[in-house]
Structure formats: structure tokens, C-alpha cells
N, C-alpha and C positions, 0 to 999 in steps of 0.2 A: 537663726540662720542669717550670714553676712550679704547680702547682695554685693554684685561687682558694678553696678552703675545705679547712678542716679535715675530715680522714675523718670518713665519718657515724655511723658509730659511738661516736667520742668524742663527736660532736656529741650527740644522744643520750644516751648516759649524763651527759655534764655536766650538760646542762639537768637531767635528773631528781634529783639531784644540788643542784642549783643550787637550784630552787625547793621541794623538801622539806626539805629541812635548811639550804643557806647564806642566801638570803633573809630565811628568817623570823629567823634571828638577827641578822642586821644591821640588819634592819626594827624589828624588838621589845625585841632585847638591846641592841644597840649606837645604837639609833635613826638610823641612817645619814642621810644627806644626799648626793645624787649630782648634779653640774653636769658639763652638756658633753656627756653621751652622743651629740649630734648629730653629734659630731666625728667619732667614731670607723665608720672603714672598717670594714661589715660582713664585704666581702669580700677577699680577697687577701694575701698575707703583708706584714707589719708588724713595726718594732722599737718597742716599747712599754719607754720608759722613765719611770721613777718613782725617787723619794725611798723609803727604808728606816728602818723603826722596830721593828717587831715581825713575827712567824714568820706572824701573822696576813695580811700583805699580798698575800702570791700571790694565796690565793681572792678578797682583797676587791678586786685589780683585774681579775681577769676575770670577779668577776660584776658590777663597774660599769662594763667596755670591753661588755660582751652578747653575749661569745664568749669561748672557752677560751684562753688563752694558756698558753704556755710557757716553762718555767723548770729552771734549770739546778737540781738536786738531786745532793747527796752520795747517789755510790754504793750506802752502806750503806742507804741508806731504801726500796731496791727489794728488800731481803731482807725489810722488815718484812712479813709477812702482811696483804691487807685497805689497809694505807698502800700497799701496791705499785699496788691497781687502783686507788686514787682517784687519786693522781697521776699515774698512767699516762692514764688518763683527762682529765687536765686537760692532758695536752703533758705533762710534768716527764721531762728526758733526764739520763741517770747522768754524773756527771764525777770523776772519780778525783782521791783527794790527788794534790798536788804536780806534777799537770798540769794545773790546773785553767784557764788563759787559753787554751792551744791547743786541749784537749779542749770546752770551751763555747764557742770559736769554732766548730770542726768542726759540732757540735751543734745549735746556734744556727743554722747556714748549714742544715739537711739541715732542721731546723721549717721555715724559712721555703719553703725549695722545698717543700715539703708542704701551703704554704698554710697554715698556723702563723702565728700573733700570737705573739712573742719575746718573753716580758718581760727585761726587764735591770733591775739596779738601780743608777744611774746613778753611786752613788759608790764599788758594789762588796762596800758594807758596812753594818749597820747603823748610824746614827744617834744621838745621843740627844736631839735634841730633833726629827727627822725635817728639819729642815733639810741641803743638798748643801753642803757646805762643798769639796770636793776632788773633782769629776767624772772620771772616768776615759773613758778613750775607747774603750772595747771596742765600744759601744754604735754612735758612730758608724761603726768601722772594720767592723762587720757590716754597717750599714745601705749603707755606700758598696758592701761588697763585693757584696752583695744584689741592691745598685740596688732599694732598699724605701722606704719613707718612716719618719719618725719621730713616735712622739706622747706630746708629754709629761703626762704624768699626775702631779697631787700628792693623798698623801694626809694626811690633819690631825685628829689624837688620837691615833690606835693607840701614838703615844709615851708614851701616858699608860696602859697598857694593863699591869695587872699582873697573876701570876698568883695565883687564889687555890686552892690544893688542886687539885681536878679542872676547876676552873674559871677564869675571868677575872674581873675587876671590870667593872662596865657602864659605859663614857666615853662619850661621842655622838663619831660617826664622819664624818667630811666629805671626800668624793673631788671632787675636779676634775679635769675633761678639757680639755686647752689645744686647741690647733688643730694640723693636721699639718703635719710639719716635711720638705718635699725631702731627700732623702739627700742625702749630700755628693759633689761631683762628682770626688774623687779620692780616692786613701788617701794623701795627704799629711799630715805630723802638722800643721802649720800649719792646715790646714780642717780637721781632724778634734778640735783643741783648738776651733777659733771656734764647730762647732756644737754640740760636749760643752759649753762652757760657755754657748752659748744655751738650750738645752733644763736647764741649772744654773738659768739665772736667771729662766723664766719656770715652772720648779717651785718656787720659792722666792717668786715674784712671789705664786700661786696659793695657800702655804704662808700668806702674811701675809696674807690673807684672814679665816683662822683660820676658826670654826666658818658 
């Protein structure tokens, strides 16, 4: 059975979370910029895909989707003390080296039955100028296997986003929310390449926007 929202408990802790510490830095630090929030399904599990630049992205697309999303995190980051409960809090589910596509499929599938927002990152990998140049299809092949919908998200600076000491330099930040995409209606690779690379070109559409 699919739940329509996230446990309320996460719910919860993100928001407090959300509005005491990540807001004001995106609002102040980073001077953000957020288009589209109308798009996004408050309710129900979703594959939320996006463009990759910086370690920064997770938080900045689920406090500009308006709900927790989840994401795949290396194993080792659930030993960290303190980093355990924030991402625990945010969705973030453990994925072991060297199984890392069957383990964040599994993963992936068990958020959205949870009523989990999925993040994916649509090319698998960082970036360097946050343009998709090589979409990969994991993203569709959850969304079919789900029967969920898709939403492409692009985000525009955190490329430019460097570290200084204990801190970062302050770029201005701009998310956009596309419109939501039908899952695909089989797990054939022929549909599952046409929608990985629709949801390619209208975050790259959204990318040349720029600020």
C-alpha cells in the first residue's frame, strides 16, 4: 500500500530544520531565486529529477519542491553522529559501494511507497558547469516501475559554488520547477531513453535561463 505523505515526524523535524537554518541561508547567503513551486505535488510519491553541481543540491531542492525529498547517500554518512539524524530526516537511504544501481533502485522504490519525493540526479553525477550532457535512465526506470510521475527541476549557480575554509563563497542561486512529466508507460529502454532525455532537455532549457 502507497502512502500520500511523508511520516510525520520527518515532516516535522524538516520543516524546523528547514526554516531555522536552510532558508535563511539561501534567502540571505545565497540570495536564492525559486520559479515554479506551483508545479510541484504537495502530496503523493514522486521522482524528482534535477541537474548536479554541488554537495549543496539535496537540501536546496527540497526546500524549493516544499517537502522532504530523498536521496540516495553513501553508507558511511549514517555513522557520522548528528549527519545521521539530519539526513535521516530529510528521506536520505544508505547505498553500499559497488551496488550502488540495484541498491538505490530497492531504495528508491520502498521512499516512494512511503509517500517519499525521490530525488535522482538525472546524470548520476556531478557536473561542471550543471548542464545534463549524458542522462541516465534509472530515474525513468523507477518512475515506470512506481507508476509515479516525474518533475524536472533545474538548478543555476551552486556551479559556481566554492569552498572557503569552514565555509562557501556567496553566488545567487536560481531553482526552477518544470511541469510534471507521466511516468513512462513500460520499462522498455526505447521509452525509457525518450523520457530520460525529455526531462535532459527541458532542465537544460530551464539551465539557459541562467539567473
Amino acid at each position: 500500500m502507497t502512502r500520500n505523505r511523508e511520516p510525520v515526524k520527518n515532516l516535522v523535524l524538516y520543516r524546523l530544520l528547514k526554516w531555522s537554518v536552510i532558508v535563511p541561508i539561501l534567502r540571505f547567503y545565497f540570495h536564492s531565486n525559486i520559479y515554479g513551486v506551483e508545479n510541484v505535488p504537495q502530496q503523493g510519491p514522486l521522482v524528482i529529477v534535477s541537474n548536479h553541481a554541488s554537495d549543496l543540491d539535496p537540501p536546496i531542492v527540497s526546500v524549493s519542491v516544499r517537502r522532504p525529498v530523498a536521496y540516495m547517500a553513501k553508507e558511511e554518512l549514517f555513522d557520522v553522529p548528528i549527519l545521521k539524524q539530519i539526513i535521516n530526516l530529510y528521506g536520505a537511504y544508505p547505498v553500499k559501494r559497488g551496488s550502488a544501481d540495484r541498491s538505490a533502485i530497492r531504495s528508491a522504490m520502498n521512499s516512494l511507497a512511503e509517500g517519499w519525493a525521490a530525488g535522482i540526479f538525472l546524470q548520476g553525477t556531478r557536473t561542471p558547469d550543471g548542464r545534463i550532457t549524458e542522462p541516465k535512465l534509472g530515474a525513468a526506470l523507477i518512475a515506470a516501475k512506481a507508476k509515479v510521475p516525474l518533475l524536472p527541476v533545474c538548478i543555476w549557480g551552486t556551479h559556481a559554488v566554492k569552498r572557503q575554509g569552514l565555509m562557501a563563497n556567496s553566488v545567487p542561486i536560481t531553482v526552477r520547477i518544470g511541469q510534471v512529466i507521466p511516468p513512462p508507460e513500460s520499462t522498455k529502454k526505447e521509452e525509457l531513453e525518450l523520457i530520460s532525455q525529455k526531462c535532459a532537455d527541458i532542465i537544460n532549457k530551464m539551465h539557459d535561463l541562467g539567473r
